[in-house]
C-alpha positions in Angstrom: 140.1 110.6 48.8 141.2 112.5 51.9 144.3 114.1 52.7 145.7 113.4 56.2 148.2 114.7 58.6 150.4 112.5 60.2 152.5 113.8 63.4 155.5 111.8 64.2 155.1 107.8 64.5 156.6 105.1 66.2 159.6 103.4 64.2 158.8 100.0 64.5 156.2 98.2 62.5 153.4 100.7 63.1 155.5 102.9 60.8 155.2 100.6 57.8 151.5 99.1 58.8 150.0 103.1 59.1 151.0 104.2 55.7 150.0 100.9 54.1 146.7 101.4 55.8 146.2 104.9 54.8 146.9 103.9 51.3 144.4 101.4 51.2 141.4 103.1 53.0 142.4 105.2 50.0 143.5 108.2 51.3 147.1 110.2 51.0 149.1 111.6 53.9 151.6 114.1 54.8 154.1 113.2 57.5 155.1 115.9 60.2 158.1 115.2 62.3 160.8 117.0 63.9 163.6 115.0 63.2 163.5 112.7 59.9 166.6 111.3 60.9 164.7 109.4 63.6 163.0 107.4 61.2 166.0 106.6 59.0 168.2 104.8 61.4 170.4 101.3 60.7 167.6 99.1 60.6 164.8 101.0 59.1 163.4 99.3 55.8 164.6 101.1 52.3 162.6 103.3 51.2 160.7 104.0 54.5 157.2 103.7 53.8 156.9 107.1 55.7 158.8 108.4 52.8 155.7 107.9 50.4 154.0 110.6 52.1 153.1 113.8 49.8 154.9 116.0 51.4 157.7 115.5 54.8 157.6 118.5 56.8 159.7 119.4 59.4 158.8 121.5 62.6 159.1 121.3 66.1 156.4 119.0 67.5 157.1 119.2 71.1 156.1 123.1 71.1 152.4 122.9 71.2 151.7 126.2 70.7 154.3 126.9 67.6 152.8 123.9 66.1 149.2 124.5 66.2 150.0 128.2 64.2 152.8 125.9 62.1 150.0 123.5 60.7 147.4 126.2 61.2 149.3 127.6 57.9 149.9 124.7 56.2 146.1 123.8 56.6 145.7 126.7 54.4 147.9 125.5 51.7 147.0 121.9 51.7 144.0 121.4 53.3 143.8 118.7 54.9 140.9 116.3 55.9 142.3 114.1 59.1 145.0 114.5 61.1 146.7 111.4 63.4 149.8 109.3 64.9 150.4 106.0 65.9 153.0 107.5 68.5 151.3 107.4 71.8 153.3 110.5 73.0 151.6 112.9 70.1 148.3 111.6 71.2 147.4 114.8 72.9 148.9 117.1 70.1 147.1 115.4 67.5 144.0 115.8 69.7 144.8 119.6 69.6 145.4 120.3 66.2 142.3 118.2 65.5 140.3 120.6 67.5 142.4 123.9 65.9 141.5 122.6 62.4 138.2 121.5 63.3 138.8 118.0 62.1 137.4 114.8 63.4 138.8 113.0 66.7 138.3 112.8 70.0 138.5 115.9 72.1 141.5 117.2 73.8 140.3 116.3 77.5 139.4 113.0 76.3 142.8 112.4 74.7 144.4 113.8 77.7 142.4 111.8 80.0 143.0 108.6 78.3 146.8 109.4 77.5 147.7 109.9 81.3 146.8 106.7 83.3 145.9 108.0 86.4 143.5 110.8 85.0 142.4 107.4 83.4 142.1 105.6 86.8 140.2 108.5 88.4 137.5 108.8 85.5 136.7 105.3 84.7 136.2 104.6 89.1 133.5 107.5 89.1 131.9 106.1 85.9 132.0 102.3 88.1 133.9 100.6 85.8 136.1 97.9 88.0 139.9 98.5 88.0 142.4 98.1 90.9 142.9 100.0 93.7 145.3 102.7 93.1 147.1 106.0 94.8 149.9 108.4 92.7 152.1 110.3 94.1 155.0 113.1 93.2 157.7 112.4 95.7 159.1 109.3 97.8 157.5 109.9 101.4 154.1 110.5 99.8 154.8 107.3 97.6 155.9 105.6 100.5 152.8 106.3 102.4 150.3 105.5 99.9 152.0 102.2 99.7 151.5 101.6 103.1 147.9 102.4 102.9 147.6 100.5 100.0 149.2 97.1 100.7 152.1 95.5 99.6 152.4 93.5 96.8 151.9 96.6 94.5 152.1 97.3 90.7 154.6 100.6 90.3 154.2 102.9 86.7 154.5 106.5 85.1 151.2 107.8 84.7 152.8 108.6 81.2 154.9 106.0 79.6 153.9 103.1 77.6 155.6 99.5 76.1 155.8 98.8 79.6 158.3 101.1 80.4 159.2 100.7 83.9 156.1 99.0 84.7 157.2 96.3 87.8 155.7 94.4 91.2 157.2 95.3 94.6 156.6 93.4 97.3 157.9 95.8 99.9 159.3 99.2 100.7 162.9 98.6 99.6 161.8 97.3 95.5 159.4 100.6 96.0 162.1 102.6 96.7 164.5 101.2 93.8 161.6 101.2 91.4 161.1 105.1 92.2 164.5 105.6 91.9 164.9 104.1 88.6 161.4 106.0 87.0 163.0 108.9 88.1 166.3 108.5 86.6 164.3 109.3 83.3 162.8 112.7 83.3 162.4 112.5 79.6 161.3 110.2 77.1 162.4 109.2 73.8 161.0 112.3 72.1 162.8 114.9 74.2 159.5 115.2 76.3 159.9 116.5 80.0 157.9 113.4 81.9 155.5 113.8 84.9 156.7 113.0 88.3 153.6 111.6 89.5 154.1 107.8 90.1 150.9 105.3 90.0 150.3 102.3 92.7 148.0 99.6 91.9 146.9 96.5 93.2 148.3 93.3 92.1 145.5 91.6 90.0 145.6 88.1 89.1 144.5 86.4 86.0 144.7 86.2 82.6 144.9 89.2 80.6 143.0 90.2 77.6 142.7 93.6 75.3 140.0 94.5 73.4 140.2 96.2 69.7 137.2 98.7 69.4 136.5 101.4 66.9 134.1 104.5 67.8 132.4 106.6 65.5 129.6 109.2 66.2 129.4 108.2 69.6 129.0 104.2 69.1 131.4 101.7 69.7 131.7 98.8 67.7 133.5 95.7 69.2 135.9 94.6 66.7 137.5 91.1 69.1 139.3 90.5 72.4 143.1 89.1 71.8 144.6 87.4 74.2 147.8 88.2 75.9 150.9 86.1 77.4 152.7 88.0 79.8 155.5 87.6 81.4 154.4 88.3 84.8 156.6 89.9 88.1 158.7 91.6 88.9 158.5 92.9 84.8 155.1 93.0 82.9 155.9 92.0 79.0 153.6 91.3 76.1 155.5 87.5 75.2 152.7 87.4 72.6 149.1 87.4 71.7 146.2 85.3 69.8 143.2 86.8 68.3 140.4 86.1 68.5 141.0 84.8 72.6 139.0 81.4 73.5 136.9 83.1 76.3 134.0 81.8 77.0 130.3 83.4 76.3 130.0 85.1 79.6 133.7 85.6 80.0 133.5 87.4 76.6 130.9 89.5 77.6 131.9 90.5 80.6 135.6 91.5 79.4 133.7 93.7 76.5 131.0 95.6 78.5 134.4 96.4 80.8 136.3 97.6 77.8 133.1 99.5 76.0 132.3 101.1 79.6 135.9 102.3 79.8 135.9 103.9 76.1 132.2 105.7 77.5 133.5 107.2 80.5 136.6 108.8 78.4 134.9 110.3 76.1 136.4 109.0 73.1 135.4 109.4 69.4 137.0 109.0 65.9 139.4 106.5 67.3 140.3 103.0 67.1 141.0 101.4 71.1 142.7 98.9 72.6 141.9 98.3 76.0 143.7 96.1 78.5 142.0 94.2 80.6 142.6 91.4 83.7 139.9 88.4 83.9 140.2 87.4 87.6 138.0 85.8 90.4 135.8 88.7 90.8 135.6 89.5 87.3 137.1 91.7 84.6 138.8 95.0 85.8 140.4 97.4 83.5 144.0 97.9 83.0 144.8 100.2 80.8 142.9 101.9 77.4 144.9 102.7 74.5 143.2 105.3 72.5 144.9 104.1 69.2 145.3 101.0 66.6 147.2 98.1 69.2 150.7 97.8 68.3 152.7 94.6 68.3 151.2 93.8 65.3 147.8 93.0 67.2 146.5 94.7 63.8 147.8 92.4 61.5 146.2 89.3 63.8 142.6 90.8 63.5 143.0 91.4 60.1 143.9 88.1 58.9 140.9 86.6 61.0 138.4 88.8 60.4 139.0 91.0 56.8 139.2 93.8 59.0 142.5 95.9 58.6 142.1 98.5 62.1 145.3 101.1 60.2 142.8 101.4 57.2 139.6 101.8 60.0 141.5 104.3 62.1 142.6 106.3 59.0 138.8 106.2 57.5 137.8 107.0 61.2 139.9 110.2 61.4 139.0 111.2 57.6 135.4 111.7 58.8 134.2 108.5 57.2 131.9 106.1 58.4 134.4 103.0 58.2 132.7 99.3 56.9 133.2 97.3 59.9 131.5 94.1 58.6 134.0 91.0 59.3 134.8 88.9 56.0 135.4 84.9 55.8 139.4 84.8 55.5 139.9 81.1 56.0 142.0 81.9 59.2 140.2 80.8 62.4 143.0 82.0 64.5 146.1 84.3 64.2 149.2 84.6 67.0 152.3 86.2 67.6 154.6 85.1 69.8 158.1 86.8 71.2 161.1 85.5 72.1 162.0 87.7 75.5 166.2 88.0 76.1 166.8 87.6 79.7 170.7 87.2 79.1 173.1 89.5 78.0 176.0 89.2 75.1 175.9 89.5 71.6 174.6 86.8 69.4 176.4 84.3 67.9 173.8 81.8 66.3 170.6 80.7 66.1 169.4 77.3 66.6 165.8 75.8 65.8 164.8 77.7 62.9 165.6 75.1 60.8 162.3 74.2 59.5 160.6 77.5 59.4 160.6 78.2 56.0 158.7 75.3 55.0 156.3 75.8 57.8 153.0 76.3 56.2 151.3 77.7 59.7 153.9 80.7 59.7 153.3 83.5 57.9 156.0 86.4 59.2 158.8 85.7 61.0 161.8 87.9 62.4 165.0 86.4 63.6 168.5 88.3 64.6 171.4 88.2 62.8 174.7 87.2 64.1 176.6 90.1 66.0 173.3 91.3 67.3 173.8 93.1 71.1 171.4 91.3 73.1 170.7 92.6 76.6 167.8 91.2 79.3 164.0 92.6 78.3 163.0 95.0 80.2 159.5 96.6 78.2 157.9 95.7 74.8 160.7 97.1 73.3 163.2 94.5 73.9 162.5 91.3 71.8 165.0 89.0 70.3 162.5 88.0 67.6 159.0 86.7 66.7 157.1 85.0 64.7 153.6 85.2 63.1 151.3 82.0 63.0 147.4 81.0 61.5 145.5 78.3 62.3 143.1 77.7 59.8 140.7 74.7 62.1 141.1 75.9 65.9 142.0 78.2 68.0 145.6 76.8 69.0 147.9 79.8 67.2 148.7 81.0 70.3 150.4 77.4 71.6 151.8 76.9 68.2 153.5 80.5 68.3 154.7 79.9 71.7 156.3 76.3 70.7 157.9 77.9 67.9 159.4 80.6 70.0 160.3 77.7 73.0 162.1 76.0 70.6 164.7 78.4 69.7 167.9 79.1 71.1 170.2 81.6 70.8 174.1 81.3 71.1 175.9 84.6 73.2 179.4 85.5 73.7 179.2 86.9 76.8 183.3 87.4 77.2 183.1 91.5 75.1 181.5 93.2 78.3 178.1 90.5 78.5 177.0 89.2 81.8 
């Protein structure tokens, strides 16, 4: 049994599926954070499952340099084996104290690299793996130039947000300029982070998109399955849900993974679990976006009730030094989806209509609906969901249309006369 660091985490359900996994790869963990408050809000399950930890420490994780002699010290103490985050913005400081402990995980470049998209951009084109066309830039004139260059319609991001945080299609120079305008308008992210400047353009690409789940250990990558991906498309780019495994075909599935695999390469990653996003167009697969962690949206729990594979329990095994047992096991489930239902009104909720027969639904196995005096307000990222619910097939591959029914066939009630639009 190893004993494991954990620095910070996200508070949605990657901070209840990380410490279940860690229990059951059979390790322990430690949870590091600088505000425990953040974790106990209105809302949070009771106890936290972060609370199970050995020990809660507090100290302040956005000082890189205070930290690494912080931990530094209490590696001494309690020595630890692993050290890792589900939170995409400690990415990089868990790839430093890694390094500082001389623990397992991928390097500090390669989690720097990985962890700032256009760094990512820049790596994968030298290493030939497709992607879009793409330009970054710090200030307005320079953005508004590389647009030019570029070619409208264009994909706008930070090179250093994620959910989908600001992530929107402009078709000309006035949406680039209101786009800017509104990335800039948030210098620092929800951990008290000072943000980059630097915008990324990209190309539009068409298609359906795709991720694929990957684990890497001592240099080989193992191809755990490609989940599919609803999106919601322009001007916004949201996750509406996801189906694992995807109906691709033969070829389509190869091509998507090589993509993925060859993205992972060029990075540099090790000791990690991936999840890399990827568009299947005319001209073939081009890369997105890699993740250099477990998939969130509960993309975990799909693989693991398809394939016996739990990817919190891998990552944690992966990060521990182990050699994790990536063999898939017969689960009964042919497919598994998750599907989201996206506010694009404001107002807060009144009722809920079309739930009716969910609980004697035999295809549903999770579901999350909001209760009454809920503030709703249009989706703008990942982070904005109504509800969801969690489906298996166990014959085909139709979870994902089932999910998506489910989720079309609800409708929520707003009063939109205390300050809704």
């Amino acid at each position: 049994m190893g004993h494991l660091l954990m620095v910070e985490s996200w508070v949605g359900s990657m901070s209840t599926l990380l410490p279940a996994g860690i229990e059951r790869s059979g390790h322990r963990f430690s949870f590091l954070t600088r505000d425990l408050g953040h974790y106990l809000r209105a809302g949070a399950p009771s106890p936290h499952p972060l609370l199970s930890a050995d020990n809660v420490f507090t100290a302040e994780t956005n000082d890189e340099a205070a930290l690494l002699r912080y931990v530094r010290e209490l590696h001494d103490l309690f020595g630890f084996d692993g050290v890792l985050t589900s939170c995409d913005y400690y990415l990089p400081t868990v790839a430093a104290i890694a390094a500082e402990l001389e623990l397992p995980g991928p390097s500090r470049d390669a989690m720097a690299d990985a962890c700032d998209k256009y760094r990512t951009r820049q790596i994968c084109r030298a290493a030939g793996v497709a992607g879009p066309a793409f330009a970054v830039a710090e200030n307005l004139d320079e953005l508004l130039g590389a647009a030019a260059e570029l070619g409208y319609p264009l994909v706008v991001k930070p090179v250093d947000l994620c959910g989908g945080m600001f992530v929107c299609r402009v078709d000309d120079e006035h949406r680039l300029r209101a786009a800017a305008e509104r990335i800039a308008g948030f210098p620092v992210n929800a951990r008290g982070q000072r943000r980059s400047p630097r915008i990324l353009l990209e190309e539009c690409l068409d298609g359906p998109e795709f991720s694929v789940e990957t684990v890497t250990v001592a240099g080989q990558t193992t191809v755990i399955g490609v989940t599919d991906k609803q999106i919601t498309g322009a001007p916004a780019y949201i996750e509406a849900g996801h189906m694992f495994p995807a109906a691709l075909s033969p070829t389509e599935l190869t091509a998507v993974v090589e993509l993925a695999v060859a993205a992972v390469t060029a990075l540099g990653l090790d000791a990690t679990v991936a999840h890399t996003e990827v568009k299947l167009g005319a001209h073939g697969p081009r890369l997105i976006e890699v993740n250099p962690r477990p998939a969130g949206n509960r993309i975990t729990e799909l693989v693991r009730r398809v394939t016996g594979i739990d990817l919190t329990a891998v990552h944690a095994e992966a990060v521990a030094g182990g050699t994790p047992d990536l063999t898939p096991r017969h689960t009964g489930i042919t497919s598994a989806a998750i599907a989201f239902a996206v506010p694009d009104r404001s107002g807060v909720l009144t009722r809920v209509h079309g739930a009716a027969n969910w609980a004697t639904d035999t295809s549903i196995v999770e579901q999350r609906l909001p209760d009454p005096g809920t503030a709703v307000r249009p989706a703008t990222d990942n982070n904005t969901y109504l509800a969801h619910v969690m489906v298996v097939d166990e014959t085909t591959h139709t979870a994902g249309d089932l999910g998506q029914s489910l989720i079309a066939g609800l409708h929520f009630e707003l009063d939109v006369t205390g300050g809704g639009a």
